[in-house]
C-alpha positions in Angstrom: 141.2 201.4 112.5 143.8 201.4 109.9 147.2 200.4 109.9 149.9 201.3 107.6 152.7 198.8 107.3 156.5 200.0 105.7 155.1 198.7 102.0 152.5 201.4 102.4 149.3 199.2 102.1 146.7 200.3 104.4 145.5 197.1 106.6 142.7 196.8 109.2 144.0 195.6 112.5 142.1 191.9 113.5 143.6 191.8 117.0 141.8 195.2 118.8 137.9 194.1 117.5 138.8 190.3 119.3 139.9 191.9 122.2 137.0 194.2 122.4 134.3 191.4 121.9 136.2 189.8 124.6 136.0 192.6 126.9 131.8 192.7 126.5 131.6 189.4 127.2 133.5 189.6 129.9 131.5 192.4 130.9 128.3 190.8 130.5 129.2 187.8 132.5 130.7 189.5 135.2 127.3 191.2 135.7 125.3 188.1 135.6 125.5 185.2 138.8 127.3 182.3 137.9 126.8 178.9 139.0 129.6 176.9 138.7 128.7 173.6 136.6 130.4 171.0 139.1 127.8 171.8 141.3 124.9 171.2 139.1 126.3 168.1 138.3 127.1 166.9 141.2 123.7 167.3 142.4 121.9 165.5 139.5 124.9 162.8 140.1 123.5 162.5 143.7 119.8 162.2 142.8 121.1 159.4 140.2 122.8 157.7 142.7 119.9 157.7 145.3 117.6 156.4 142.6 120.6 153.8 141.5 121.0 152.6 145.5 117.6 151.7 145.8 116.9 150.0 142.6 120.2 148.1 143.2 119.1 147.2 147.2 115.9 145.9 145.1 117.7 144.1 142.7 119.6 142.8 145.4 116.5 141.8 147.8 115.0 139.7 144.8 118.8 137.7 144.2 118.4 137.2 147.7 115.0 135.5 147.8 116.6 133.4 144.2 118.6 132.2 146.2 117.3 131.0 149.3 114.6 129.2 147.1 117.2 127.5 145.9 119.0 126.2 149.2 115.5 125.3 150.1 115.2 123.1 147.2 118.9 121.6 147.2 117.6 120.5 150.9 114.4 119.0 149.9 116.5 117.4 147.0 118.9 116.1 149.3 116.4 115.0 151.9 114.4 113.0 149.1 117.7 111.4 147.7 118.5 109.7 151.1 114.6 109.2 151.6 115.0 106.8 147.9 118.5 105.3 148.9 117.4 104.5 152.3 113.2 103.1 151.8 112.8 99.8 152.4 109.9 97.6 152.4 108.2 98.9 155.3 108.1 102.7 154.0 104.5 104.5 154.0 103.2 107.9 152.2 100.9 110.1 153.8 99.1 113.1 152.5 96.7 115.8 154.3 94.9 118.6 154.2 93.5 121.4 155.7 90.7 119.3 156.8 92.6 116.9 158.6 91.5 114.2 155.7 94.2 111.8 155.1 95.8 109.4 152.3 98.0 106.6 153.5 99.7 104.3 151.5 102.2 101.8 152.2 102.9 100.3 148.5 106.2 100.9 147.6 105.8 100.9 144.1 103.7 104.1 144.2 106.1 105.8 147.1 108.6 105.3 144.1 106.6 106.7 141.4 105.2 109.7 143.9 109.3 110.4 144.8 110.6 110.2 141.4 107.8 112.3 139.9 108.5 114.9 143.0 112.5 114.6 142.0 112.5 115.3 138.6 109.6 118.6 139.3 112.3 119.5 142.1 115.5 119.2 139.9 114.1 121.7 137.0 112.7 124.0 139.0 116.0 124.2 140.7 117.5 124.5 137.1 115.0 127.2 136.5 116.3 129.3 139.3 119.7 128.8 138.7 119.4 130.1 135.3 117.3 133.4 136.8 120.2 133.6 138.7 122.8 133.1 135.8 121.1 135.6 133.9 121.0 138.4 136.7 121.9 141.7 136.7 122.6 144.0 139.6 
């Protein structure tokens, strides 16, 4: 398609061969089912988020148990502190097993090494779960 302009140079016109590309497309498309693209992302977004909610309740379940093992400990921690401030003389250790076997002792220099020992074990495990906890991420 030619156009002449006043200056007489002959010119092809750019506009008409857009607008007819546009009108195959168009064409095309209209002839062809859509799906609209929210939809498939919103479906993938809700798979995601299934998947996310129950690693998250997971994640959540194991901070959970971090934590109660550590209120367990700060209560054994607090219940040996008073047991060390509050011994006296007539204190006594006793350990047994499964087999109803027994160890007794009443010598308060081992009760103190025994409670110590069991204090110090106590205080860095509790450090160690603190820190898991520190370090956690939902």
């Amino acid at each position: 398609m030619l156009k002449v302009k006043q200056n007489g140079i002959a010119k092809k016109e750019n506009g008409s061969v857009k607008k007819e590309v546009k009108k195959e497309l168009t064409k095309e498309v209209i002839g062809k089912t859509i799906i609209p693209i929210k939809t498939i992302k919103s479906s993938s977004k809700e798979q995601k988020t299934s998947v996310n909610i129950d690693d998250r309740i997971q994640k959540f379940e194991k901070l959970r148990g971090l934590a109660t093992q550590r209120e367990r400990l700060t209560e054994t921690l607090n219940d040996l502190t008073k047991f060390n401030y509050n011994q006296d003389d007539s204190s006594s250790f006793f350990l047994r097993d499964s087999h109803n076997l027994e160890f007794k002792t009443t010598n308060t220099n081992l009760i103190k090494l025994v409670t110590t020992h069991l204090q110090s074990t106590l205080e860095q495990r509790k450090s160690e779960i603190e820190e898991q906890i520190v370090q956690f991420e939902l």
